[in-house]
Every structure is written in C-alpha cells, then in structure tokens.
KOLLUM-805952 format. One line per field, with one value per residue: residue number from 0; residue in one letter; x, y, z of N, C-alpha, C, O in turn. Coordinates in steps of 0.001 Angstrom, whole numbers, plus 500000, padded with zeros to 6 digits. Layout:
! residues N
i (NUM  ...)
aa (A  ...)
n_xx (X  ...)
n_yy (Y  ...)
n_zz (Z  ...)
ca_xx (X  ...)
ca_yy (Y  ...)
ca_zz (Z  ...)
c_xx (X  ...)
c_yy (Y  ...)
c_zz (Z  ...)
o_xx (X  ...)
o_yy (Y  ...)
o_zz (Z  ...)
***
This chain:
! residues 193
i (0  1  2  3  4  5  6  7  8  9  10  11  12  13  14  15  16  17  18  19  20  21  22  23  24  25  26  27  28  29  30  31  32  33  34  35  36  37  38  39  40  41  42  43  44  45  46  47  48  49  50  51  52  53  54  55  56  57  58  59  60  61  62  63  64  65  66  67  68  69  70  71  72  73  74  75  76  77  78  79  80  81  82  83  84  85  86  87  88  89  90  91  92  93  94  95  96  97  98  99  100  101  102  103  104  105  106  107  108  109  110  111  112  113  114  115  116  117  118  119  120  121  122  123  124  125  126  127  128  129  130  131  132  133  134  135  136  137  138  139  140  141  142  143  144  145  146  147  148  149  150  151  152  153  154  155  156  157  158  159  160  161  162  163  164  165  166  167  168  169  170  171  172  173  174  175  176  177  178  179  180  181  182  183  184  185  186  187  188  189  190  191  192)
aa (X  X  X  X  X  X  X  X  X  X  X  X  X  X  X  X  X  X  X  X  X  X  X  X  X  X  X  X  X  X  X  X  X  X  X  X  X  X  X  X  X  X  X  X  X  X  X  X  X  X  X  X  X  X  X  X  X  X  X  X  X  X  X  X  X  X  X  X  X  X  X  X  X  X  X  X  X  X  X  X  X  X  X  X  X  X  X  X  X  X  X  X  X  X  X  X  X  X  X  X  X  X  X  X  X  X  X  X  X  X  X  X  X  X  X  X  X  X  X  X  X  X  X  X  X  X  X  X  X  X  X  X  X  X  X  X  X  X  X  X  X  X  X  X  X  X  X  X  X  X  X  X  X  X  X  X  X  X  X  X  X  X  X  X  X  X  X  X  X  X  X  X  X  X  X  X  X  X  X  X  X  X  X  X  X  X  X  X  X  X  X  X  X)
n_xx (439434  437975  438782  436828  435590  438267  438663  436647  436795  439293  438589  436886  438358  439784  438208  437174  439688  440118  438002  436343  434924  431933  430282  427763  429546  427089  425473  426036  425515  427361  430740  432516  431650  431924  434487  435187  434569  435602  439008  440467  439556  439561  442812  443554  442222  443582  446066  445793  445107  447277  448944  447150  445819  443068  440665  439871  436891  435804  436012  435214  432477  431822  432872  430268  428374  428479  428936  427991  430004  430670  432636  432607  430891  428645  426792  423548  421698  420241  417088  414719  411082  411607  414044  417661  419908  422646  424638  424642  426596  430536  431090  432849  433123  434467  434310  433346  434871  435041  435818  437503  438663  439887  441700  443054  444193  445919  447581  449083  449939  451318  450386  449719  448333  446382  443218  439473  438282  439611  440260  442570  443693  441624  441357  443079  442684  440213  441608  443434  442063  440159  442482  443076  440835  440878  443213  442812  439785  439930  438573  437974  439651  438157  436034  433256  430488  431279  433505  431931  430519  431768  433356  431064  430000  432171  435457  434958  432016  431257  432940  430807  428865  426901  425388  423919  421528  420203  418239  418521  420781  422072  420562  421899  424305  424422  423700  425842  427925  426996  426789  429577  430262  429175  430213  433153  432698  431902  434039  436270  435124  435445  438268  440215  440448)
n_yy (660989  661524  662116  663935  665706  666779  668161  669826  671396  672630  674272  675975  677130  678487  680486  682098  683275  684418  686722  689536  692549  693469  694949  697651  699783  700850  702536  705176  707970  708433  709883  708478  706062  704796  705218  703714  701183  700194  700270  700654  703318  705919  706258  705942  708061  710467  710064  710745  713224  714168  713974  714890  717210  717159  717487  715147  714739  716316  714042  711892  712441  712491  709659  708992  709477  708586  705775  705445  703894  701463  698853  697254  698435  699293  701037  700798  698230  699222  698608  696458  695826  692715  692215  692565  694922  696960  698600  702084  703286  703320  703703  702136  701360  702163  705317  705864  705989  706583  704340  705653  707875  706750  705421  707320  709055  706431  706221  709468  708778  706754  704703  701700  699524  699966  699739  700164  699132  699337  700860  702855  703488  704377  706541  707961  708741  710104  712373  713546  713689  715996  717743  718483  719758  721490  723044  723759  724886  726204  725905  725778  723236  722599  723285  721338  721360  722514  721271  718044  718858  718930  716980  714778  716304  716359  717984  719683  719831  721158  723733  724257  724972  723140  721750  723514  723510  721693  720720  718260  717616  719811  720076  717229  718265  720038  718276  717080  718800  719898  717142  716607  718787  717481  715598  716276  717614  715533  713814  715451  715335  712717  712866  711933  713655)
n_zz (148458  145714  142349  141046  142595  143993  141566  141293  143718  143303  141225  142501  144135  142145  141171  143108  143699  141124  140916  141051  142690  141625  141833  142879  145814  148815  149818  148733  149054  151019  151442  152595  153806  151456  150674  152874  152523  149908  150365  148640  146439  147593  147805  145271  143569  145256  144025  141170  141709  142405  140434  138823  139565  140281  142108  144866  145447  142651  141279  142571  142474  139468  138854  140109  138740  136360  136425  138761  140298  139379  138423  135750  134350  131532  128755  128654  126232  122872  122605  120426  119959  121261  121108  121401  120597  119590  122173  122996  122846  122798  125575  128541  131848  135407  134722  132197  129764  126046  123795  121922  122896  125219  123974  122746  125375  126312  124515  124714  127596  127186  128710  128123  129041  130365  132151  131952  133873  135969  139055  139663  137256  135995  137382  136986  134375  134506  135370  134034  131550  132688  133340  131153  129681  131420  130417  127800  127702  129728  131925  135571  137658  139977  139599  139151  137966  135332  134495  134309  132154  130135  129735  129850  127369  125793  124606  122258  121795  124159  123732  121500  123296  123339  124853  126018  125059  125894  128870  130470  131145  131806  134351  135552  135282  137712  139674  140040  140396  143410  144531  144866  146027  148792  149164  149207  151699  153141  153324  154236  157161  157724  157752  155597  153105)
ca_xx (438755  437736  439276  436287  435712  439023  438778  435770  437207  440093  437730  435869  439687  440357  437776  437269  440905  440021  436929  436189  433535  431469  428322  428739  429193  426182  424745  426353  425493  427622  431829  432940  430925  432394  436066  435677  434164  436593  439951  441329  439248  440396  444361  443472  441976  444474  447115  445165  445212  448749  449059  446532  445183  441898  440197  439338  435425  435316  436383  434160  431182  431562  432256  429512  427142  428906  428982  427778  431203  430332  433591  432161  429377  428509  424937  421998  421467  419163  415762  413492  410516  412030  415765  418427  420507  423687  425187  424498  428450  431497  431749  432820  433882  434553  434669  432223  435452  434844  436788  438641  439359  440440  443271  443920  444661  446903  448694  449143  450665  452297  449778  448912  447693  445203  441956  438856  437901  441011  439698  443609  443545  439937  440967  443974  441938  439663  442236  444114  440957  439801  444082  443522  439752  441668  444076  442011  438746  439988  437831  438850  439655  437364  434457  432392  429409  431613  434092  431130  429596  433271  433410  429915  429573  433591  435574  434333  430932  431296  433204  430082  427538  425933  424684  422645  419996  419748  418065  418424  421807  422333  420150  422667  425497  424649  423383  427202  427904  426528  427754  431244  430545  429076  431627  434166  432315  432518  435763  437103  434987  436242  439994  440558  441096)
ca_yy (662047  661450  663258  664914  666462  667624  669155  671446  672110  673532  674880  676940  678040  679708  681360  682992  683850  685503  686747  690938  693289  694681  695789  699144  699799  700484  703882  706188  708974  708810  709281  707834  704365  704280  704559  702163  699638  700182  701299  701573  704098  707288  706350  706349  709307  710993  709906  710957  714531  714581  714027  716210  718317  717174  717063  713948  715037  715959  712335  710722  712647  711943  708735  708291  710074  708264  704090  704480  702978  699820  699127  697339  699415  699642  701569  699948  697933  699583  697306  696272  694414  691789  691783  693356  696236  697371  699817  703167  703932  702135  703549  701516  700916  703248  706861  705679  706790  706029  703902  706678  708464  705613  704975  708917  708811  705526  707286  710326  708820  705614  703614  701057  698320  700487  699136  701344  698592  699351  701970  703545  703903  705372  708228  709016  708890  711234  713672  713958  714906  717290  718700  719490  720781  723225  724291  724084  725504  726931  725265  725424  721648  722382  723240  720098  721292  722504  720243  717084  719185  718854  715336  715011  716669  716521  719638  719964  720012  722133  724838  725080  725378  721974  721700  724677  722788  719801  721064  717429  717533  721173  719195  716860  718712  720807  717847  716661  719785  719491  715708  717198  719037  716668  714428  717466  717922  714018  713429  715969  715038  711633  713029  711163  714521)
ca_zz (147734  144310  141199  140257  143600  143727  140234  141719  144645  142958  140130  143622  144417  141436  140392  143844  143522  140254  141056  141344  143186  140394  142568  143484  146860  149621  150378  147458  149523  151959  150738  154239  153667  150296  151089  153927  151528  149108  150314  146967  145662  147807  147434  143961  143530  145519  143269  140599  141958  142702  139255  137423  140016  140034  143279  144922  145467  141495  140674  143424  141716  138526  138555  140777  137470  135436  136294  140353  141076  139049  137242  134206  133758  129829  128449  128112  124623  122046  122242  119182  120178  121985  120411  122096  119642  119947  122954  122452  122769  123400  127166  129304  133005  136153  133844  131404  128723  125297  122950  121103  124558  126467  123224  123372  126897  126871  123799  125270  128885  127315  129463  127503  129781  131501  132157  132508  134850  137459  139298  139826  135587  135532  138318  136037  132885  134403  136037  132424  130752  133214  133204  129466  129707  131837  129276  126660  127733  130988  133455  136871  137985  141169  138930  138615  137004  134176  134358  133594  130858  128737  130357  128858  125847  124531  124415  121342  122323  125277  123454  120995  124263  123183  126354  126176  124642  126982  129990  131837  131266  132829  135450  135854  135881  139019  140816  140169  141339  144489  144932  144682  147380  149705  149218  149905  153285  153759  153149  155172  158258  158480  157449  154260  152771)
c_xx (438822  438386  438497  435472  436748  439598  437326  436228  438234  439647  437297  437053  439519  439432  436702  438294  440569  438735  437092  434976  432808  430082  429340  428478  427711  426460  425920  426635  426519  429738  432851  432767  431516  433551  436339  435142  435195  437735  440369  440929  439702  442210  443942  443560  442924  445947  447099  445215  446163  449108  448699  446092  443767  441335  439413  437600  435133  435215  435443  432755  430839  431793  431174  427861  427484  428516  428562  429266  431330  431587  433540  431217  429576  426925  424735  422067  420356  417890  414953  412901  411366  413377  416571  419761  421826  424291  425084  425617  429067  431927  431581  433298  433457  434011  433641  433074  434917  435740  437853  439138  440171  442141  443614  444706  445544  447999  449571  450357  451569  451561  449378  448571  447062  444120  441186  438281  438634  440541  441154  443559  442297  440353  441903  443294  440965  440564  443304  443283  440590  441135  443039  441912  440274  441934  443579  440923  438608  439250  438729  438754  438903  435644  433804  431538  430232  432251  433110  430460  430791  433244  432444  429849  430793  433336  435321  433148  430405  431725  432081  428744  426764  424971  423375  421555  419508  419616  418236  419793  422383  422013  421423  424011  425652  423989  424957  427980  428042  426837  428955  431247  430485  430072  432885  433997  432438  434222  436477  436450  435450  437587  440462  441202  442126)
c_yy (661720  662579  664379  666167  667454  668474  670319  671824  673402  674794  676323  677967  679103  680558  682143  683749  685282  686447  688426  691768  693935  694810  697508  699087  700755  702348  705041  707346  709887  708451  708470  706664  703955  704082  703488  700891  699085  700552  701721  703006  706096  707569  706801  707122  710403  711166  710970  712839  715656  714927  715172  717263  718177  716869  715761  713955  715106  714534  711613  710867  712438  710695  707882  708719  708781  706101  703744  703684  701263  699781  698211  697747  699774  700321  700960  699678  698509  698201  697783  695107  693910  691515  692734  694172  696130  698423  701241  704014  703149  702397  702624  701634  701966  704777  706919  706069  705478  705532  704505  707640  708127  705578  706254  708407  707396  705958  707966  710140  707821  704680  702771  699593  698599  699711  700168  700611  698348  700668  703144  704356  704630  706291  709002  709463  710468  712330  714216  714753  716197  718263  719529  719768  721876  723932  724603  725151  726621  726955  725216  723763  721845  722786  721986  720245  721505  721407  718631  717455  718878  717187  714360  714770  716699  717696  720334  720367  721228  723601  725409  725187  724157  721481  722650  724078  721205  720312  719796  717354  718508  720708  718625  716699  719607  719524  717006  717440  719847  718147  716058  717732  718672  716073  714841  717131  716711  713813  713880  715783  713542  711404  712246  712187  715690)
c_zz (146244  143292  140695  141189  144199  142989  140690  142678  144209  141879  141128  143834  143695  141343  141507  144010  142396  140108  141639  141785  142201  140693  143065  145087  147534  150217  149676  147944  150551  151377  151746  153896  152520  150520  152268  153344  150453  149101  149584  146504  146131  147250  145913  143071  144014  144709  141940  140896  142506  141446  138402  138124  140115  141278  143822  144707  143544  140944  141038  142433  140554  137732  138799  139591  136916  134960  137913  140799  141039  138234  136262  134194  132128  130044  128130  126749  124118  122298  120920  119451  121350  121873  121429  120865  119764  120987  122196  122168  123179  124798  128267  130772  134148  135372  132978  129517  127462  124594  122509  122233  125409  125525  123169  124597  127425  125936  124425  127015  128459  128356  128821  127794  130628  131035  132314  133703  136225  137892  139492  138051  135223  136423  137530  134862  133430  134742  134663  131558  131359  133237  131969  129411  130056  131409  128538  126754  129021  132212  134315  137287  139432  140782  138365  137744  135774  133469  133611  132604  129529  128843  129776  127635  124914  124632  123305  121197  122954  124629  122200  121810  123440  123926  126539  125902  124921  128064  130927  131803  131921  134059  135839  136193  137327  140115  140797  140951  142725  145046  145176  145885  148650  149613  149977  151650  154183  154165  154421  156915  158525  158038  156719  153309  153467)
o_xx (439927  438422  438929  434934  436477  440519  437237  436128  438159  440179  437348  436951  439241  439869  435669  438104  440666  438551  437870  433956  433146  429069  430420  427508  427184  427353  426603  427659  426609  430143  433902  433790  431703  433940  437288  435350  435508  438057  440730  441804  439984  442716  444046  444348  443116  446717  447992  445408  446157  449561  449311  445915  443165  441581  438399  437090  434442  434312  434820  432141  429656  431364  430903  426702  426667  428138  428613  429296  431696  431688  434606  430406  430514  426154  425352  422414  419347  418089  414654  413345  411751  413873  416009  420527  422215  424478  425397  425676  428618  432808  430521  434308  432398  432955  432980  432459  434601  436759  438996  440288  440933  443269  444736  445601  445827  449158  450661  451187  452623  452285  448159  448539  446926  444001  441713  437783  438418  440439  440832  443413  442117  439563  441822  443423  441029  440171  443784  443457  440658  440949  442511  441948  440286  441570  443643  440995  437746  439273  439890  437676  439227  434574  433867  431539  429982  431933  433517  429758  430592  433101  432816  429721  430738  432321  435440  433007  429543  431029  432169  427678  425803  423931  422262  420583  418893  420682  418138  420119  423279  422860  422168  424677  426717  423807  425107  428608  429164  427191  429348  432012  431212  430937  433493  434764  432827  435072  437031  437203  435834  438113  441395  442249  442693)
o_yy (661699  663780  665396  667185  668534  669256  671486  673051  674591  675897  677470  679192  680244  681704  682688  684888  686494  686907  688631  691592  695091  694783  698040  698530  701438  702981  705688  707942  711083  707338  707940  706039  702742  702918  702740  699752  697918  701199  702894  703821  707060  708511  707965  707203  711317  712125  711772  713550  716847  716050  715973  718313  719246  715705  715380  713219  714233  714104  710832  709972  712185  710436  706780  708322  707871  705473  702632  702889  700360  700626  698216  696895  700414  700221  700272  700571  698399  697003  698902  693961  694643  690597  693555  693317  695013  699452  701434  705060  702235  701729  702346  702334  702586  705156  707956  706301  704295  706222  704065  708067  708759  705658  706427  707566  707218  706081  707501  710945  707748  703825  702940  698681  697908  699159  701194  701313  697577  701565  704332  705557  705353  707232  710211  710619  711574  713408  715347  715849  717278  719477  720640  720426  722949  725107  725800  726174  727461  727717  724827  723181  720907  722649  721708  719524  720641  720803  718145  716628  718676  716407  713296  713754  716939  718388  721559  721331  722025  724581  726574  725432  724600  720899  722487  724199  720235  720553  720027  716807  718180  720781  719377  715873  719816  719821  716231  717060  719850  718160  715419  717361  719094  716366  714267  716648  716642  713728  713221  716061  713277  710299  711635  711903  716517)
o_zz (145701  143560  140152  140752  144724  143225  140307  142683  144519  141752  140684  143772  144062  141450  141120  144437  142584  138981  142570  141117  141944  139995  143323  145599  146655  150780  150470  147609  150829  151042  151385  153619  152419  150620  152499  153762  150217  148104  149490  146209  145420  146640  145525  142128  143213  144767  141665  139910  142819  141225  137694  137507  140017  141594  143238  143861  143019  140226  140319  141852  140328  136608  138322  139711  137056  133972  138437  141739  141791  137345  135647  133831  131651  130999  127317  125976  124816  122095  120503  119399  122261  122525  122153  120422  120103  120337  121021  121521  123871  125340  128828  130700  134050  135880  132920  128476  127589  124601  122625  122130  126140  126012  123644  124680  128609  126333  124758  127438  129090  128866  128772  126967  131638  129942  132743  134583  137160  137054  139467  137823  134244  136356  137316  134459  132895  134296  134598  131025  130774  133160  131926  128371  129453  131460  128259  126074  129281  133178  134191  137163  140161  141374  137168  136747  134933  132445  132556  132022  128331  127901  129282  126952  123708  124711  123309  120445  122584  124896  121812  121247  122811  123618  127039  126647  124478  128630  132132  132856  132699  134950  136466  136819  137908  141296  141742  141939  143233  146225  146152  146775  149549  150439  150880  152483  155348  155051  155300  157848  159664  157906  157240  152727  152752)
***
C-alpha cells in the first residue's frame, strides 16, 4: 500500500470520526420520528426540564421555529445585487440564542464551554430563559405562545407588547402554540413522556 493511499484512507477515518448530523431530521411533524432519529434530543430536553421546568413539547416547538433542529443554523446573509451582507443577528445554532444571551446564560450557570451547537446546552439555554421569563414576566412555562413571544422579542420587548404590532409574529407564535401541543400528544403516545 502506498503512503499516499494510506494518508487518505486515514484522512476518510478521521474526518468521519469527526464528522456531525447537521440536516435536520425527516418529517418535523411527527415528535416520535424525531426522537427515534435522534435519541439525544428527548433525554436532553428532559434534563432540561428537570432543571428549569420547562416542558419537553415547549422546547421541541421552539426549537423546531427556531433552527428546524439544524444545529448550526445561522440567518440568512443580507443580499446587495449579487454580494452577500452581513447576518442579520449573531443567532446561532439549535435555540437560535444570540451572542449576548448565549454569554448571559454561560455567566449566569458557570457553563462556559457550552455550545449552541450541542443540543443538551441549547435545551438548557432555553429552559433558563423561559425559568426567568417566568419570574420576571410571569409566564407560565407551559405557555408556548407566550413563552416564544419573550423568546422572540426579549423580555424587554415583550414587557412593552412589541409584538402587538407584528401580526406574523402573533401568527407564529400560536402556530408554536399548537406545535407544543402536538408534540405533547406525540410524545405521550409513544411514552417518551
């Protein structure tokens, strides 16, 4: 065997070794098909709601608004012409958290080798924020639609009704809503919850 055959071979090794799923998984709809694609992502979540209280179904749904369950998911670049811009925000990953959120929230727990691209660190990230929406704004942690409008718009936001004047975003918070609950109804028929 030649040297430079056994330098790709080993080249093929690694970098299937290091190599991560970043499609989202296959029929969205359904939260059954997702946890059997991904076992991680229920434990996760579960942990996640040992922790903060946050129900597995809210989590599923909004990260499924949020990144589809792509865990580098970034926004779309600004276009000009033919050029490509800059991101319209620094969110990244599972959660979609932003820069100054993500370093809150590793502050705040002492995590500071979370990824937003580990899906265990994105279910805590979200179940921390949605905790302190709680306290703060007094959302129930089983209210989704509200819950993604703070999630959204910052509790800052939310507590001046920012939202009010974005009807696709009201949109999109009750079809989160409603995901939350399918998911609920999933879950618990194939006993995950």
């Amino acid at each position: 065997m030649s040297i430079r055959f056994g330098a790709l071979i080993a080249l093929l090794f690694l970098s299937a070794c290091g190599s991560t799923n970043n499609s989202a998984p296959r029929n969205l709809d359904n939260a059954c098909s997702i946890a059997q694609q991904r076992p991680n992502y229920v434990p996760a979540m579960q942990r996640s709601e040992r922790k903060w209280g946050v129900p597995v179904a809210v989590q599923m749904a909004t990260i499924y608004q949020e990144s589809k369950f792509i865990p580098n998911a970034k926004p779309p670049r600004k276009r000009f012409l033919i050029f490509s811009g800059p991101r319209a925000s620094s969110a990244k990953g599972y959660s979609q958290a932003l820069d100054g959120t993500w370093d809150d929230y590793r502050r705040a727990t002492g995590s500071r080798l979370a990824s937003r691209t580990n899906i265990y660190d994105a279910a805590d990230f979200m179940g921390w924020y949605m905790a302190q929406s709680r306290d703060v704004l007094g959302i129930p942690l089983n209210d989704a639609r509200r819950q993604y409008l703070a999630y959204h718009e910052g509790r800052g936001g939310y507590s001046r009704g920012s939202y009010n004047s974005k009807r696709w975003l009201l949109d999109v918070s009750a079809a989160v809503a409603t995901r939350a609950a399918m998911y609920d109804r999933q879950l618990r028929s194939c006993s995950l919850i």
